[in-house]
C-alpha positions in Angstrom: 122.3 97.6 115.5 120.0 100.5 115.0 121.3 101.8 111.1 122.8 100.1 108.6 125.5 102.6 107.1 125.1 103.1 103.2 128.5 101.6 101.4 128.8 104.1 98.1 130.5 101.1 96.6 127.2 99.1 96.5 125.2 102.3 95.5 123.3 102.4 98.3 120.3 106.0 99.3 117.9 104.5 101.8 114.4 105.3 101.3 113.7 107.7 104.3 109.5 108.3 103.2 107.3 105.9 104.3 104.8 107.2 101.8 106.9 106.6 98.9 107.5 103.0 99.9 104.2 102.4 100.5 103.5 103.7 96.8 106.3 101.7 95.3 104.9 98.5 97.2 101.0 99.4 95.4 103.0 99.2 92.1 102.6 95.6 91.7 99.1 94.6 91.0 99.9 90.6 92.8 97.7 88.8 90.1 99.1 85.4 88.4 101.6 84.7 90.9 102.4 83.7 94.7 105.8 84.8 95.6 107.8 88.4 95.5 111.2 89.0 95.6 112.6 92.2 96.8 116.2 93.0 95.2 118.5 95.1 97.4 116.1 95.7 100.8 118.3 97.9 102.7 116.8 98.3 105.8 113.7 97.2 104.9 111.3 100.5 104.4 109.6 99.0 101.4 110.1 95.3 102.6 107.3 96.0 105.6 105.3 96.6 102.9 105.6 93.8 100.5 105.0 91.7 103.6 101.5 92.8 104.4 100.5 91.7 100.5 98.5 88.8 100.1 101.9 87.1 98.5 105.1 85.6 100.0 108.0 87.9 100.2 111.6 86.8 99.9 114.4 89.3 99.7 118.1 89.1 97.7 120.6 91.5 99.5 124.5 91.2 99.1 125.1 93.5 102.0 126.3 91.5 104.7 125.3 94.5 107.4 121.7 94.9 105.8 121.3 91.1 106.4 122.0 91.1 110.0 119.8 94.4 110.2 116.8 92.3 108.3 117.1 89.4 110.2 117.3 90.9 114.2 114.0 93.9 112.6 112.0 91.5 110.4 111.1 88.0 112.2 108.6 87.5 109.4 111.6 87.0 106.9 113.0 84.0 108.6 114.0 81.6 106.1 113.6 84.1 103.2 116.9 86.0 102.9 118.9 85.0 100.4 122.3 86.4 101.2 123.6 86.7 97.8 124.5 88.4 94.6 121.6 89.0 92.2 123.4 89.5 89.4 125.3 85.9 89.8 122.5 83.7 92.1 120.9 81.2 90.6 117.3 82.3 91.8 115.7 78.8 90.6 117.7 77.6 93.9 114.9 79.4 96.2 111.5 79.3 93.1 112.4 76.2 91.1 109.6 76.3 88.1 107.4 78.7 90.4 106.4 82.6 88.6 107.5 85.3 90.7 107.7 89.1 90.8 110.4 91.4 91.0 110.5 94.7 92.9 113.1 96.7 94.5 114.3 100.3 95.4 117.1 99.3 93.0 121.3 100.4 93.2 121.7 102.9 90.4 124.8 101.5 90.1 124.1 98.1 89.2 120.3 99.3 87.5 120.5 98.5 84.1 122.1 94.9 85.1 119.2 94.5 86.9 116.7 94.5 84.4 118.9 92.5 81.8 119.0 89.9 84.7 115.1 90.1 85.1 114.9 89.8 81.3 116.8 86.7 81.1 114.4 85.4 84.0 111.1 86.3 81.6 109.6 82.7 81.6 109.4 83.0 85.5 109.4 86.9 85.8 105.9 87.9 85.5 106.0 91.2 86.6 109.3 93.6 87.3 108.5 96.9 89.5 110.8 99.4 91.0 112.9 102.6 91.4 115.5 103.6 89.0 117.3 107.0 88.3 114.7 108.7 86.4 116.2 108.9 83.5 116.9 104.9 83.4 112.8 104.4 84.4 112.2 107.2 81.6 114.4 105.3 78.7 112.7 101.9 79.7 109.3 103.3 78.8 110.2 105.7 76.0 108.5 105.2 72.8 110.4 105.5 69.2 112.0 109.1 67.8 113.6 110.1 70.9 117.2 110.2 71.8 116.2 108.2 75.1 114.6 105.5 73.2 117.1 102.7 72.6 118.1 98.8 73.5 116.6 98.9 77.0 113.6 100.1 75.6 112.9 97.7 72.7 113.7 95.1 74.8 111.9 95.7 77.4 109.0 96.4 75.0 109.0 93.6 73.5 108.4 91.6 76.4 106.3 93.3 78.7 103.9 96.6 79.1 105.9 99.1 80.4 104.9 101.8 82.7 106.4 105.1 84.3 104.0 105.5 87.3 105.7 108.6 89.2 109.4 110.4 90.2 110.8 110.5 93.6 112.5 113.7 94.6 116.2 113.1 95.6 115.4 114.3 98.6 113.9 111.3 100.3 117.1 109.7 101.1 119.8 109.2 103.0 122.3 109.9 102.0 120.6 111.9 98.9 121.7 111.1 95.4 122.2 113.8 93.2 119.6 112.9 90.8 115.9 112.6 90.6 114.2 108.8 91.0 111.6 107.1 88.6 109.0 104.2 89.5 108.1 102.0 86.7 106.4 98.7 86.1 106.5 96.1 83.7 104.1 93.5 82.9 104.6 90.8 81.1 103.0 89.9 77.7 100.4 86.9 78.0 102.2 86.1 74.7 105.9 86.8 75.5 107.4 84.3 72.9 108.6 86.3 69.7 107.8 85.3 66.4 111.1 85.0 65.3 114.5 84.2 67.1 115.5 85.5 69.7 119.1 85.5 70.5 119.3 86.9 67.1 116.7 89.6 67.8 118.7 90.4 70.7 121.6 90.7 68.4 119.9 92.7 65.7 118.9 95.3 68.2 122.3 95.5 70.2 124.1 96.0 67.1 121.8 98.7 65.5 121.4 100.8 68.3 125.4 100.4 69.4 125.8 102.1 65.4 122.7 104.3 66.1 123.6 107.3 63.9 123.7 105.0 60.7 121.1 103.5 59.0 119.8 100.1 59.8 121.1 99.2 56.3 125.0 100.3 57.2 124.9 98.8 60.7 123.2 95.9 60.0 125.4 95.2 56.3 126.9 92.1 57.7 123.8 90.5 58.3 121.6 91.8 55.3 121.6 90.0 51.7 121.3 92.4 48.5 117.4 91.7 48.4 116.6 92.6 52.2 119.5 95.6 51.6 116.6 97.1 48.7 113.7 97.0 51.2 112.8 100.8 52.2 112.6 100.0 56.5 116.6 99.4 56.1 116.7 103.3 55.5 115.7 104.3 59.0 117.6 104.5 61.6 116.7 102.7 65.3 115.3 104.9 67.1 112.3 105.0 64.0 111.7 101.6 64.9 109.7 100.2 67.4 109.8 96.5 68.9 107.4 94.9 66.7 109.8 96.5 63.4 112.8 95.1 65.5 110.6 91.6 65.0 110.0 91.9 61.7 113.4 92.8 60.5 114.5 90.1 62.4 112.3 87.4 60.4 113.8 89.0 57.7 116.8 87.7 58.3 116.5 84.7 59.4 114.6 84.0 56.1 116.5 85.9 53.2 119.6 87.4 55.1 123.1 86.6 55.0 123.9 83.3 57.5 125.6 83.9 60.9 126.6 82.4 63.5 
C-alpha cells in the first residue's frame, strides 16, 4: 500500500509540505503533560513529527485504509492507534485520569465537532492545536464586535488562550480544498473553572448568539427577571460581549433571574 486515497465523505486533503507539518507539530509547546493525541492522521505527514517530541504520541483515525497505511509505515505506533470515531470514543479508555494534548490536521467537515468534543474533554485537555479552514481557526480567536465573533469563540475563550499562529495555502494538498487553512492553538487556563455555572453559561451564550441580531434583553427574556431586564449590559447585543460578560451575566441569573430548568 503506497497511498491512502482521500474518501470526500470523511473530508479528507492530505498535507503534501513537509515544512508545514513540521510547523503545525512546533505548535504545541509539550509543557504540563506526557501524552499527545493526533485526531485524523491520514498518512501520517504530521504524525512523524509528533513522534520525535519528547512526549508519547497516540493517534484516533476512523479510516479503516489510513490504519493499515499507519500501521505497515509507522512501527513506532504499535499499540497506539485507536481505530475509532472521535466524535463517539470514549478517549478515557486509552488516558484514564492522565492530561493530554490534542493536535490534528483536522476534517473541515467534522471541525467545529471537534473542538466542542475537545471542550467537553477540558479537565484532561490541556492544550488543543491544529489546522482548521481559516475562517473556522479565525472565528475561534476573534475578539468581540465582529461578525466572526460568536459561540465558538466565547467558549473557547473562556477556557483557554487562544491563538491564530499562521494560514496554509490550499495549495499544499492533495487533493486541494478550495479554501485557505488556519493553525491555531489553545491553551488552557491554569484556572479553567468558571465562577458561575456552567451548563447554564453554555446555555446563556448558545441562546444569545442563536438570536444574535436582538438584544441580549429580547433573547434572553425567558431567563431574565424584571430587575436584571433594567440593568444597562442587557441592551447589547453578543457580539459586544466578551467571555468574562458572558460570566457575569450568567451569575446574574443564577442569582436574581427567572428559575429554569
Amino acid at each position: 500500500m503506497e497511498k491512502v486515497r482521500a474518501k470526500k465523505h470523511l473530508g479528507q486533503h492530505f498535507l503534501t509540505d513537509e515544512s508545514v507539518a513540521q510547523r503545525i507539530a512546533d505548535a504545541l509547546t509539550y509543557e504540563g503533560y506526557d501524552k499527545v493525541l493526533e485526531v485524523g492522521p491520514g498518512m501520517g505527514v504530521l504524525t512523524k513529527y509528533l513522534l520525535e517530541k519528547p512526549t508519547e504520541t497516540f493517534v484516533v483515525e476512523i479510516d479503516t485504509e489510513s490504519v493499515q497505511y499507519l500501521e505497515k509505515h509507522y512501527t513506532k505506533l504499535h499499540n497506539h492507534i485507536i481505530a475509532e470515531d472521535f466524535l463517539k470514543y470514549n478517549i478515557q479508555k486509552v488516558f484514564g485520569e492522565e492530561e493530554f494534548a490534542i493536535i490534528g490536521n483536522f476534517p473541515y467537515n467534522i471541525s467545529t465537532q471537534i473542538v466542542f468534543r475537545a471542550l467537553e474533554l477540558r479537565e484532561k485537555v490541556v492544550e488543543f492545536a491544529g489546522m482548521f479552514q481559516k475562517e473556522v481557526a479565525e472565528r475561534i480567536c476573534e475578539k468581540k464586535g465582529s461578525k466572526a465573533y460568536g459561540i465558538l469563540s466565547v467558549l473557547c475563550q473562556a477556557f483557554y488562550e487562544v491563538d491564530y499562529l499562521f494560514t496554509v495555502s490550499e495549495h499544499v494538498f492533495s487533493p486541494p480544498p478550495k479554501v485557505k487553512s488556519g493553525v491555531m492553538r489553545m491553551v488552557r487556563k491554569k484556572d479553567f473553572h468558571l465562577p458561575c455555572n456552567e451548563k447554564l453559561f453554555y446555555t446563556v451564550v448558545k441562546t444569545a448568539f442563536n438570536q444574535r441580531r436582538k438584544t441580549m434583553r429580547n433573547s434572553l427574556k425567558s431567563m431574565l427577571s424584571d430587575e436584571l431586564k433594567e440593568q444597562e449590559i442587557f441592551n447589547m447585543r453578543p457580539e459586544q460581549l466578551d467571555y468574562s460578560e458572558f460570566i457575569e451575566i450568567t451569575k446574574n441569573i443564577e442569582a436574581y433571574g427567572v428559575q429554569t430548568q
